[in-house]
C-alpha positions as CSV (number, residue, x, y, z in Angstrom):
1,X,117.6,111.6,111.2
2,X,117.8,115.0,110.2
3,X,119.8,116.8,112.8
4,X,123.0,114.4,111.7
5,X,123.0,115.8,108.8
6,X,122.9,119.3,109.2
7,X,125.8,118.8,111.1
8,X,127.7,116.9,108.6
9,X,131.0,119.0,107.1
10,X,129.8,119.2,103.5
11,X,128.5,122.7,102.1
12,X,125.4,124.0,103.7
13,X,123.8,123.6,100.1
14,X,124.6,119.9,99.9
15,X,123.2,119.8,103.3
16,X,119.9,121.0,102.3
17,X,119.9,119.2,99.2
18,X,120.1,115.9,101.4
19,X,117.6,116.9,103.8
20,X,115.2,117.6,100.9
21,X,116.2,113.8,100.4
22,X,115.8,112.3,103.5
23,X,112.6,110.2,103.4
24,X,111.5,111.2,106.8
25,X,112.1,115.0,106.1
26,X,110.2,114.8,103.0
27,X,107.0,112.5,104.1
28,X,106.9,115.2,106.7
29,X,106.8,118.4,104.2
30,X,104.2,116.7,101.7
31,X,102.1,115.2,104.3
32,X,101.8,119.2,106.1
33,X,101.0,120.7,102.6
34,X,98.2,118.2,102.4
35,X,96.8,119.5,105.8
36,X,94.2,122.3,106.2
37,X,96.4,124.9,108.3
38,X,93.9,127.4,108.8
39,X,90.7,125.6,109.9
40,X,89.6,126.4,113.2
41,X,90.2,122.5,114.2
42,X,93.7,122.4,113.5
43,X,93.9,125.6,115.8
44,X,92.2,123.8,118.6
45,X,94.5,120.8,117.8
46,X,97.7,122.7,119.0
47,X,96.3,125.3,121.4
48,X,99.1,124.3,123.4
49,X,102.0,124.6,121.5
50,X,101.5,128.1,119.1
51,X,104.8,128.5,117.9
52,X,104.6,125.1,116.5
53,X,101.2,126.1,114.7
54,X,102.5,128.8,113.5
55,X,105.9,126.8,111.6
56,X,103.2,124.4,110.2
57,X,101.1,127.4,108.7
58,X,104.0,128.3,106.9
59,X,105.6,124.9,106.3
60,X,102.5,123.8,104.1
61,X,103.8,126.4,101.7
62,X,107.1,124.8,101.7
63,X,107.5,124.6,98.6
64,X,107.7,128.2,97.9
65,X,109.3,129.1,101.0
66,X,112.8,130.3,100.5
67,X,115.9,128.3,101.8
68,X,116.7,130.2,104.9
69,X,113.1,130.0,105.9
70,X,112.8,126.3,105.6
71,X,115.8,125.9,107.8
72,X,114.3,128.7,110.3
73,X,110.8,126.5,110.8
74,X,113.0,123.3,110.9
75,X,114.9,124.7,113.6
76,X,111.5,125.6,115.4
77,X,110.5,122.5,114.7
78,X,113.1,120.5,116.4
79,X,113.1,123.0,119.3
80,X,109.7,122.4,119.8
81,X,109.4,119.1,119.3
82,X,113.1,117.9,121.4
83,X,114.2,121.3,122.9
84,X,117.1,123.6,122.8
85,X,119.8,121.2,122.3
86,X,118.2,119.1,119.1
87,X,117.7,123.0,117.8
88,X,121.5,124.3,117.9
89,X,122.6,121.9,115.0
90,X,119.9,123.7,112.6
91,X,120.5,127.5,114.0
92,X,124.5,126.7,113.3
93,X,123.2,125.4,109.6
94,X,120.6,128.7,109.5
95,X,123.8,130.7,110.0
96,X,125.8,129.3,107.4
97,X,123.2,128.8,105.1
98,X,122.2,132.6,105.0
99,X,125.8,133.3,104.0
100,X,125.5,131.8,100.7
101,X,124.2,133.9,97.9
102,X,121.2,132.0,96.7
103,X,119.7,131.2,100.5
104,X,116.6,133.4,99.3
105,X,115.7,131.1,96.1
106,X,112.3,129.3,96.9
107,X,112.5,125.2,97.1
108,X,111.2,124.3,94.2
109,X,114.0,126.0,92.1
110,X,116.2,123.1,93.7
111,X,113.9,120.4,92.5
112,X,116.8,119.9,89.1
113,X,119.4,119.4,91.9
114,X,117.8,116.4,93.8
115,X,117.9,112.8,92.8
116,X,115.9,111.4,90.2
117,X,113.3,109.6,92.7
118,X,113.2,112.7,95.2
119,X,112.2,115.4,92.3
120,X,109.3,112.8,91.0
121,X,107.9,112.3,94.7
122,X,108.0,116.1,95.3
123,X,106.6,116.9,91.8
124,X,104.1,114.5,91.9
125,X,102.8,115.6,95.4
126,X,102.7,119.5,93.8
127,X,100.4,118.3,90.7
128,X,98.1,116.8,93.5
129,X,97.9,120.4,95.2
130,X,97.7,121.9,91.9
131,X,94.1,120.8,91.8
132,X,93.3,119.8,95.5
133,X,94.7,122.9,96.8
134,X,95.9,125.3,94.2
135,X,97.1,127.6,97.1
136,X,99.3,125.6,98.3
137,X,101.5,125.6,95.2
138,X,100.7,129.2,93.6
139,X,100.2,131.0,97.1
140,X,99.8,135.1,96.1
141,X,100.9,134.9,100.2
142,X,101.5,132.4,102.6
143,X,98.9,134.3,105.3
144,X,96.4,134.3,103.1
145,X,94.2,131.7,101.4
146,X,91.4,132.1,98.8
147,X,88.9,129.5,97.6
148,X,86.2,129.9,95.4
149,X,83.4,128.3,93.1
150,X,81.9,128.9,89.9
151,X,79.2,127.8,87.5
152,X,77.6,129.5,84.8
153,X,74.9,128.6,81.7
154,X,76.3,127.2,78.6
155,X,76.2,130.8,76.8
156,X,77.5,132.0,79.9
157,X,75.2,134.6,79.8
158,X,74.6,133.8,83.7
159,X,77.3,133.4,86.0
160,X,76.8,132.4,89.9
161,X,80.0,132.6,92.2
162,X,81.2,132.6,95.7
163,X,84.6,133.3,96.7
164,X,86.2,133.9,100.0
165,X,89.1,134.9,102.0
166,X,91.2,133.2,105.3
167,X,93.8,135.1,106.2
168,X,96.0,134.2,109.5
169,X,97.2,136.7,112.1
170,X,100.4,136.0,114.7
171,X,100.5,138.5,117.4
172,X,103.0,138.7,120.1
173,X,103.7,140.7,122.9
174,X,107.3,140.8,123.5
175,X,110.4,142.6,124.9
176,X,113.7,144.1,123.6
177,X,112.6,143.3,120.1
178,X,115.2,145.2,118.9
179,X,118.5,143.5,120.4
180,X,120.3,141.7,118.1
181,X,120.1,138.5,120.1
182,X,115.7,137.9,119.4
183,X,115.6,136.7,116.1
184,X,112.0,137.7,116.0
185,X,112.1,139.9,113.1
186,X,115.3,138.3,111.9
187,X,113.1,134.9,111.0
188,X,111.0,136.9,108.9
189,X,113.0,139.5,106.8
190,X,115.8,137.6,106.7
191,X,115.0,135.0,104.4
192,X,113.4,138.3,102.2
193,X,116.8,140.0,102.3
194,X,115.3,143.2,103.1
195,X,112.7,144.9,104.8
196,X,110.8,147.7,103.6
197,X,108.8,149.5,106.6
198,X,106.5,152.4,107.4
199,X,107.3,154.0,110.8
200,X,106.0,156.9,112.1
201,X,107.9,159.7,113.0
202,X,107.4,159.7,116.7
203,X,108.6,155.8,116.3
204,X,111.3,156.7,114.9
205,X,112.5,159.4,117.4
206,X,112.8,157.0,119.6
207,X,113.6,153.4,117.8
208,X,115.1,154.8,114.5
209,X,118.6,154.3,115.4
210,X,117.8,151.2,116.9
211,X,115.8,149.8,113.8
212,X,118.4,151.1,111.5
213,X,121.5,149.2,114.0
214,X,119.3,145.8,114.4
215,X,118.9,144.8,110.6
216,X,122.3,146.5,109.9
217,X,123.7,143.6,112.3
218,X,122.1,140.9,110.9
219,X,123.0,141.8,107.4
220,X,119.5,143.0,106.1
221,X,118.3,145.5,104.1
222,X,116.5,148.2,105.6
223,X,114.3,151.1,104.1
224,X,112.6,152.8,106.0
225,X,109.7,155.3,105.1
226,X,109.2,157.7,107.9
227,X,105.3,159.1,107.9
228,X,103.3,161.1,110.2
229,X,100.5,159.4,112.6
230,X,98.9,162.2,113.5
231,X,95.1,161.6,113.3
232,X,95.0,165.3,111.3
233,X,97.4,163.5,108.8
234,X,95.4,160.2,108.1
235,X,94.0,161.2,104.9
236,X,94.1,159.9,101.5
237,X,96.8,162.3,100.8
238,X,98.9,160.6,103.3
239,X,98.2,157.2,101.9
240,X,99.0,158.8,98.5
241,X,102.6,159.7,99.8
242,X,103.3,156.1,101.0
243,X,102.5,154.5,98.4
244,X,104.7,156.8,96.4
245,X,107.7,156.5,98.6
246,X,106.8,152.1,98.7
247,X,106.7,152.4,94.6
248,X,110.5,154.4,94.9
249,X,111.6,151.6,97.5
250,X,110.6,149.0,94.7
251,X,108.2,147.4,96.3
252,X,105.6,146.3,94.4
253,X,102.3,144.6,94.8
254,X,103.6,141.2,94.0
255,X,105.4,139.4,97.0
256,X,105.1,139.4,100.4
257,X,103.8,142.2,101.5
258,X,105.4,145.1,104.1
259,X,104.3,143.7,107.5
260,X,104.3,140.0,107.5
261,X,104.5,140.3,111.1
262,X,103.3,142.1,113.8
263,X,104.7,143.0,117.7
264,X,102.4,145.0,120.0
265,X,103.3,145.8,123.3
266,X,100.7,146.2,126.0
267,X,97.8,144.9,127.5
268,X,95.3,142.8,125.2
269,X,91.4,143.8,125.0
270,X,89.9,141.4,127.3
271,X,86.7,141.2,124.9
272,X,89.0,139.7,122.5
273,X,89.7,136.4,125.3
274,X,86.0,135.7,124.3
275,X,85.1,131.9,122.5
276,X,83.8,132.4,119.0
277,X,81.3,129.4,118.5
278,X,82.7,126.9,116.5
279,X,79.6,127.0,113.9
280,X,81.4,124.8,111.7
281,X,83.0,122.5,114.0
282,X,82.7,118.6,112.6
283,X,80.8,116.5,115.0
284,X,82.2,112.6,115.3
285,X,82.0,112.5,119.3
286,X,79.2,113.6,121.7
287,X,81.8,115.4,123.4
288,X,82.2,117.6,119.8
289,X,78.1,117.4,119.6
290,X,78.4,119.2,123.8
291,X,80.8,121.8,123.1
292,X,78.8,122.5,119.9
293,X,75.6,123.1,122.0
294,X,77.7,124.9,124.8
295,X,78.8,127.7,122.8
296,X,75.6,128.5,121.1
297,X,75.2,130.5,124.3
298,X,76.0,134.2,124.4
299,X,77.3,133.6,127.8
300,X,80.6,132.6,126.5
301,X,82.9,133.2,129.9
302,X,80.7,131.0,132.1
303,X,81.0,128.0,129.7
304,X,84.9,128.5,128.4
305,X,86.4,126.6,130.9
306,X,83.8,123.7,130.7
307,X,84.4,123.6,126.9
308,X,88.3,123.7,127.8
309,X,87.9,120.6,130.2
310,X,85.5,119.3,127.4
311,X,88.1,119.6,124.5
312,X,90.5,118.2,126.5
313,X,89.3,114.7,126.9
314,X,90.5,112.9,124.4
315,X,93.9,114.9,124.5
316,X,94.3,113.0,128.1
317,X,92.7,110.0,126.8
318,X,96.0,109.5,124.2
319,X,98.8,110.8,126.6
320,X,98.6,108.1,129.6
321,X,97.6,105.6,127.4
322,X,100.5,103.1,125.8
323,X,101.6,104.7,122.9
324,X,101.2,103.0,120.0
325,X,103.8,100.8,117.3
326,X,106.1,102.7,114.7
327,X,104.0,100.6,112.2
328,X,100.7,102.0,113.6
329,X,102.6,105.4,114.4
330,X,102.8,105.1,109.7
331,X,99.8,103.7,109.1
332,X,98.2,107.0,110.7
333,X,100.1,108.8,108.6
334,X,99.6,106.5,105.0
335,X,96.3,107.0,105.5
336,X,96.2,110.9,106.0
337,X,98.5,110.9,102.8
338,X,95.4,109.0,100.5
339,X,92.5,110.9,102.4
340,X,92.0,113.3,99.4
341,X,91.7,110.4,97.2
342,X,88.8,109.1,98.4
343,X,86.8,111.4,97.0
344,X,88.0,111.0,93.4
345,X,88.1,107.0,93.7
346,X,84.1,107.8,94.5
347,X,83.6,109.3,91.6
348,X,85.4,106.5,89.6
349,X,82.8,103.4,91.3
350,X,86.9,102.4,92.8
351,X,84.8,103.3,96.4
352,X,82.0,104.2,98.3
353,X,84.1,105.5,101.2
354,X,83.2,108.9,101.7
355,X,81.8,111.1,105.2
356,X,78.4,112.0,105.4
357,X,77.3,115.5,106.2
358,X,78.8,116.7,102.7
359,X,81.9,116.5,103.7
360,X,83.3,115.3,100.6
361,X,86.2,113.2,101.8
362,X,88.3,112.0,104.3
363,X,91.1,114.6,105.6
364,X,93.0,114.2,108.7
365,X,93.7,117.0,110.9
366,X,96.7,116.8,113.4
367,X,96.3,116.4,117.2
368,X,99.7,115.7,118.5
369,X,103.4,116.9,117.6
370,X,105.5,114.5,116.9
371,X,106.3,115.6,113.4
372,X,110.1,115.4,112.8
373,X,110.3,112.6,115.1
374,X,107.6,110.3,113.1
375,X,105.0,110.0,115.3
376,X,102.3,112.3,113.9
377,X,98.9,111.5,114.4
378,X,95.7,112.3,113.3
379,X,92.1,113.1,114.5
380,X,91.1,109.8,112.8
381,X,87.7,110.7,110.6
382,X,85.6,107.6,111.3
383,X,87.2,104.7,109.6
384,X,90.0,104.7,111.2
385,X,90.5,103.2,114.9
386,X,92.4,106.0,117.1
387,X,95.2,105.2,119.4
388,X,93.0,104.8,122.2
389,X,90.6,102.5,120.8
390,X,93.8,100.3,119.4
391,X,95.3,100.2,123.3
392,X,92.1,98.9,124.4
393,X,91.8,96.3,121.6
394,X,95.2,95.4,122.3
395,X,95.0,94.5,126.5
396,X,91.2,92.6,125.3
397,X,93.7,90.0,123.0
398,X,96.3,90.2,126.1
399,X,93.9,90.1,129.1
400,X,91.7,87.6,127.3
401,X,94.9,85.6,125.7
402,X,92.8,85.7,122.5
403,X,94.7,83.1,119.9
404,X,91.9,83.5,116.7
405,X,90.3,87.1,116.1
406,X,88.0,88.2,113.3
407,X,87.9,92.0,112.4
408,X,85.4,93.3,110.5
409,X,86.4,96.1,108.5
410,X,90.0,96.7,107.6
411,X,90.1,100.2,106.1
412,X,93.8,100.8,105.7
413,X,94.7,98.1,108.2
414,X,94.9,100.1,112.0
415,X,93.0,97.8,114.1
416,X,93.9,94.7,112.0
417,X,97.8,95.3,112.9
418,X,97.2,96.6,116.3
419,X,95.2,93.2,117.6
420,X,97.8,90.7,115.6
421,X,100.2,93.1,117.7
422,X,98.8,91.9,120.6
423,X,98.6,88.5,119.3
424,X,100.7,85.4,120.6
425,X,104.0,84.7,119.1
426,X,104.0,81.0,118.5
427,X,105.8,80.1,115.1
428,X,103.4,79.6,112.5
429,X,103.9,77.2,109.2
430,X,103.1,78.5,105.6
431,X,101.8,76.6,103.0
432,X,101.6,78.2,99.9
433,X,99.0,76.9,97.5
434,X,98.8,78.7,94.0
435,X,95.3,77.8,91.7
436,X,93.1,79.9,89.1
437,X,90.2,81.4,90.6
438,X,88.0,84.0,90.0
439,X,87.5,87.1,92.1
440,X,84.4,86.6,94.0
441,X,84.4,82.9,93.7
442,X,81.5,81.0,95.5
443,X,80.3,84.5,96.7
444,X,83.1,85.1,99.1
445,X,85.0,87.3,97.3
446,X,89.1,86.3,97.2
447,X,91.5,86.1,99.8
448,X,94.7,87.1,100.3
449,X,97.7,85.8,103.0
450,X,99.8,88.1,104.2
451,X,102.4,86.0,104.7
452,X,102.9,87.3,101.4
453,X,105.1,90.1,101.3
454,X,103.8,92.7,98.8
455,X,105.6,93.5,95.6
456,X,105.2,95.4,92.9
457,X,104.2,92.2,90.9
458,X,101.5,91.2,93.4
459,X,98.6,92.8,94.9
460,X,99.0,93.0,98.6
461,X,100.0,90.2,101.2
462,X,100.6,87.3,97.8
463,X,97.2,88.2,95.5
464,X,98.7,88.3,91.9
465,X,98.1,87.9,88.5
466,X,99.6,85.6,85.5
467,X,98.3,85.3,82.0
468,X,95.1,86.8,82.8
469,X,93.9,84.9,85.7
470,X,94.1,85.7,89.0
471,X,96.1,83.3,91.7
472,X,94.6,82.6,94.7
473,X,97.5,82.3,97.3
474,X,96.1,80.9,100.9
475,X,98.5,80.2,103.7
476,X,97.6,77.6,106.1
477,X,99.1,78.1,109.7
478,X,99.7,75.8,112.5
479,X,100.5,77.8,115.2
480,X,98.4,80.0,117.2
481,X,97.8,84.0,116.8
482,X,96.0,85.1,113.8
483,X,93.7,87.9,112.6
484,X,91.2,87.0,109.7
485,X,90.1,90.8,108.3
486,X,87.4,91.5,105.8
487,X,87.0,94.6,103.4
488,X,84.9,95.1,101.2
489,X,86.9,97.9,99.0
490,X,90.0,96.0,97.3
491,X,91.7,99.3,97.0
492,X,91.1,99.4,100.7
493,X,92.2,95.9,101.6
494,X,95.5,96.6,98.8
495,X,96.4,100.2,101.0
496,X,96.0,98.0,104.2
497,X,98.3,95.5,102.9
498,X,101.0,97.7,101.9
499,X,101.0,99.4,105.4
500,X,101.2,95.7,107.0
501,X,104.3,95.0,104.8
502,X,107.0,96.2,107.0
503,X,105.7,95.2,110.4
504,X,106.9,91.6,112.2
505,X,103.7,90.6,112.7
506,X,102.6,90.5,109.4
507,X,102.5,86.7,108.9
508,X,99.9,87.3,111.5
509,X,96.8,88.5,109.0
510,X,95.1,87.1,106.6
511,X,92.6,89.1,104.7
512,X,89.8,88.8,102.7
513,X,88.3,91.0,100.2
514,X,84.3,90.7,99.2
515,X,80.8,91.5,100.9
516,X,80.6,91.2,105.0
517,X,77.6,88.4,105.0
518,X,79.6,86.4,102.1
519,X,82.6,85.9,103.7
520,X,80.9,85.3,106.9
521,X,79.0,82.8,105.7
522,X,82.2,81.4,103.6
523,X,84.3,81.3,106.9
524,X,81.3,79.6,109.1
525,X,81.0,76.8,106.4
526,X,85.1,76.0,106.8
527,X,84.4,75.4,110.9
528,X,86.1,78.9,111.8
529,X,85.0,80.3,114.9
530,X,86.9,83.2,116.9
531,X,88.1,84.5,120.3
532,X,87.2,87.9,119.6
533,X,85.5,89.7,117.0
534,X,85.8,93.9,116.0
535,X,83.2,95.3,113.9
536,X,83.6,98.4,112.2
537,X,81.8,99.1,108.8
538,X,78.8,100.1,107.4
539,X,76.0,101.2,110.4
540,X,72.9,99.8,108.7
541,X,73.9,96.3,108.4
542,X,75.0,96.1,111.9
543,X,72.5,94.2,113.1
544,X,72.2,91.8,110.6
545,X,76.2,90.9,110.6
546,X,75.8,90.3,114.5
547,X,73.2,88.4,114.2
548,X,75.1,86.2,111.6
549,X,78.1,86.3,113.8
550,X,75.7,84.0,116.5
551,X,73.8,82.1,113.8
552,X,76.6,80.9,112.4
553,X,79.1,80.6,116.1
554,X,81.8,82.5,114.3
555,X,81.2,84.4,117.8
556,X,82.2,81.5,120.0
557,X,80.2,80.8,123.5
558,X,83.1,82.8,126.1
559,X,84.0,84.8,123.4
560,X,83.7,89.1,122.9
561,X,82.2,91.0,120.5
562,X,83.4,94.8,120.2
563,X,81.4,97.2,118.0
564,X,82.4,100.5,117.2
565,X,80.5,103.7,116.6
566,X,77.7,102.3,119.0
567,X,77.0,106.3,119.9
568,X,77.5,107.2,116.4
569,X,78.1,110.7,116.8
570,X,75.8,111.6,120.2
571,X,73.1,111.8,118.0
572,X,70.7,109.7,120.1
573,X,71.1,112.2,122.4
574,X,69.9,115.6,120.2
575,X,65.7,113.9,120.6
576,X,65.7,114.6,116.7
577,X,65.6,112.0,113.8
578,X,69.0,109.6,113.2
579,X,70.9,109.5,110.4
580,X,70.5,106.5,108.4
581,X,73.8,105.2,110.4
582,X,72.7,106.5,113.4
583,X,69.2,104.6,112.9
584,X,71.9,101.4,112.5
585,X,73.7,101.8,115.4
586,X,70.9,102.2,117.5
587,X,69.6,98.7,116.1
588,X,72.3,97.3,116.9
589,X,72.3,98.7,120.9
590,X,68.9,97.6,121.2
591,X,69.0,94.1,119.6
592,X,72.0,93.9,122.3
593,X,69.7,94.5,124.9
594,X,67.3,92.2,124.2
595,X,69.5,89.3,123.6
596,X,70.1,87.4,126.8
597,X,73.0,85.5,125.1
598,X,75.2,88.1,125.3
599,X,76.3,90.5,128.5
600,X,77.5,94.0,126.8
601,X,78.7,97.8,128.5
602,X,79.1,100.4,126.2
603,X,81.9,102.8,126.8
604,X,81.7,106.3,125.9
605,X,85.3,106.0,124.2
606,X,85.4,108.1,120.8
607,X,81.7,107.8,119.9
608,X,81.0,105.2,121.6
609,X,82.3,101.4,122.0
610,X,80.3,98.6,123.1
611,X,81.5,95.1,124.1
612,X,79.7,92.2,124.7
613,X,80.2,89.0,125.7
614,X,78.5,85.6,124.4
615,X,77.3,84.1,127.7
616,X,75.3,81.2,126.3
């Protein structure tokens, strides 16, 4: 939706201002200045596509980038992302936007400018970063980020600190830098409106007319500062002189820096091709727990390619499988915008939802492109089913023409949509019934239809509240095709809800909110049974759900039972001791095995997925 109105005959300010505005455009800024740029894992996510790293690096500053250099990565964005022809709308829009006088003025001095709605939604995303993230907002550069941690006595009279340093490095080897056609150095200094350099003189025997002739064209300032590079000269008296002669150019230690950028030409070290171990790499599959192991070795060339292959799994997994909904496409992306509230809803007893292994929170880290065009996706951390898993669910409701299915964890609603997706389309019949209840009435917590469109007057899917008490809305249905979903986290089940709202199939859920065994044993006393059942919470109570799920015949006899996390993590396959999930998971694999009820194969999808099916 963006490329229309670039193109659109208005001033290339008004232009801007409305791309600012355009809901798509905007998700797509906050959601990349949430994102953590320079781990190692976002790297690895787009180790095929660098120049498209390299525009989200800078995008998650966007908010101090200037004009010009917003409409530069766009433009990169959408040739990346579409090709050539979706990028010539935004380099014409570059062109006239760096002929206007304030095209250098960072975003946020626009923020007055846009309307009403669009300011709050940017300004409210910046007073996030302001404490998750102060970087992003007060960057001292955009290739540079600093983190730290303090604490200190009372009196102060001890202080203990760490602090540290990531900066990020682009380095290409390229051609005829200086024609004016390669807007290498053009996308940098342009949007600076000058360029302040240190060349040596032998350089600039042979390039000085050149450098002085290329930024001259594209209408840049240039000042250059010719110095010697002799080895005899590389004292601190020469450094002295350079910094004299930076100090008389008026640059200062403030900004950007002189060389943003870097272009060698010639033939890279091949010790540098080597695989740094990724010490810090975050385990969730055993293929992340092998290439961990793998490049503990020092013999890093004889096991690059295998962790290439390796890394590349779950990459080829996603592209020939069906790709998923629009709805599922956003619900991917809600939930990477509320990851870094998890940790502060913890803190407030609103949720017990956080990652083990002191990671803190839930953050998402991007593994395929589809940015401008909305179909970004994330490494799901474990709560959330990835496309892959969703496919799979999806042909198991088709292949096994499932009509009733129970899923057992909603989180922020994935695998709830993606089954009632799947689900048939036979009308269904709504019957609204509105009586005072309590929450957690009869030990089976409240439920809510969502047949109910959410408002801001209701909680999701028709739960609301009136003169103090809450409403119980239920929908009866009388067709077939419907997902029952249980959460035990109302904010949870109210996110979920509010991602359902805009999808078709919406009349298809119904969820309920309150402790696993309660509303099992709630739905087993009204006669329910199900075609198909998902289960995805807590490990440790694994086994007991499933073995209320056969007690009780909510599992019908010929129906399937799919369990995720069954390999939770690999870690069975280290020999040492199991997490306290990992001890539940593996309780779960071997009460399996001993049941003769049930048949079961577990598939080494994600970390692990195990179906089994209730024989007898």
């Amino acid at each position: 939706m963006a490329s229309p109105i670039v193109q659109e005959s208005t001033s290339p300010e008004e232009r801007l201002l409305k791309l600012l505005s355009e809901p798509s455009v905007q998700s797509m800024l906050t959601t990349v200045s949430r994102l953590p740029v320079f781990s190692k894992e976002m790297a690895l996510a787009f180790k095929d596509d660098l120049d498209l790293l390299l525009a989200l690096k800078q995008l998650k500053y966007f908010w101090n980038l200037p004009q010009s250099q917003l409409a530069i990565l766009l433009e990169v964005m959408a040739r990346q992302l579409e090709g050539p022809s979706q990028a010539a709308p935004f380099q014409e829009f570059l062109r006239v936007l760096t002929q206007t006088p304030n095209h250098a003025k960072n975003i946020k001095h626009l923020n007055d400018q846009l309307p009403a709605e669009v300011k709050a939604e940017y300004l409210r995303n910046a007073e996030y970063l302001e404490t998750a993230d102060a970087h992003a907002v007060y960057p001292t550069s955009i290739y540079r980020q600093c983190d730290g941690f303090t604490l200190a006595t009372k009196d102060a009279s001890t202080i203990e600190a760490v602090m540290s340093t990531t900066l990020t490095t682009t380095i290409k080897i390229a051609r005829k830098v200086l024609e004016p056609s390669n807007h290498l150095l053009y996308n940098i200094y342009k949007p600076l409106g000058r360029c302040v350099a240190v060349v040596d003189d032998k350089v600039d025997a042979i390039y000085g007319k050149e450098l002085d002739a290329y930024f001259a064209d594209h209408g840049i300032e240039f000042k250059k500062i010719v110095s010697s590079g002799n080895e005899a000269d590389k004292d601190i008296r020469d450094v002295e002189r350079i910094l004299v002669s930076l100090k008389k150019a008026g640059q200062g230690r403030q900004g950007r820096g002189v060389e943003e950028h870097c272009t060698e030409v010639g033939l890279a070290d091949p010790q540098s091709n080597k695989i740094a171990p990724p010490e810090d790499r975050f385990v969730v599959t055993p293929t992340d727990l092998m290439i961990t192991t793998l490049t503990k070795t020092q013999d890093m060339a004889a096991v690059g390619e295998v962790v290439r292959m390796l890394d590349g799994v779950d990459g080829m997994v996603v592209k020939y499988s069906t790709q998923p909904s629009e709805a599922l496409r956003n619900i991917s992306v809600q939930t990477a915008k509320t990851n870094p509230n998890w940790a502060e809803m913890e803190k407030k007893g609103a949720t017990s939802r956080l990652l083990e292994a002191g990671r803190g929170v839930i953050w998402p880290l991007c593994t395929l492109k589809q940015l401008v065009a909305g179909c970004l996706q994330f490494w799901e951390a474990e709560m959330i089913s990835g496309q892959a898993e969703g496919q799979l669910l999806q042909l198991l409701v088709k292949f096994g023409r499932v009509k009733k299915v129970l899923d057992i964890g909603t989180f922020t609603g994935y695998s709830s949509l993606a089954m009632a997706e799947a689900l048939p389309e036979e009308p269904l019949t709504t019957v609204l019934i509105s009586l005072p209840c309590t929450v957690g009435l009869a030990g089976s917590g409240w439920v809510m239809s969502s047949l109910l469109r959410p408002t801001s007057d209701h909680y999701p899917s028709g739960r609301s509240r009136s003169g103090g008490r809450d409403q119980l809305a239920k929908s009866c249905c009388s067709g077939d095709g419907r997902v029952v979903t249980l959460e035990r986290q109302e904010e949870a089940a109210k996110m979920a809800a509010e991602n359902w709202a805009s999808s078709p199939h919406v009349g298809k859920i119904e969820s309920r909110v309150g402790e696993a065994q309660a509303l099992l044993q709630a739905l087993a006393s009204q006669g329910e049974s199900f075609d198909l059942v998902f289960l995805d919470v807590d490990k440790p109570g694994y086994f007991a759900l499933y073995q209320t799920l056969m007690e009780t015949g909510l599992l019908r006899v010929g129906g399937l039972l799919a369990v995720d996390n069954t390999m939770y993590k690999g870690e069975e396959l280290t020999g040492e001791r199991l997490s306290v999930n990992g001890e539940g998971a593996r309780a779960l694999n071997a009460g399996l095995l001993a049941d003769d009820r049930v048949l079961q194969v577990m598939l080494p999808l994600r970390d692990g997925l195990t179906l089994a099916f209730r024989q007898h």
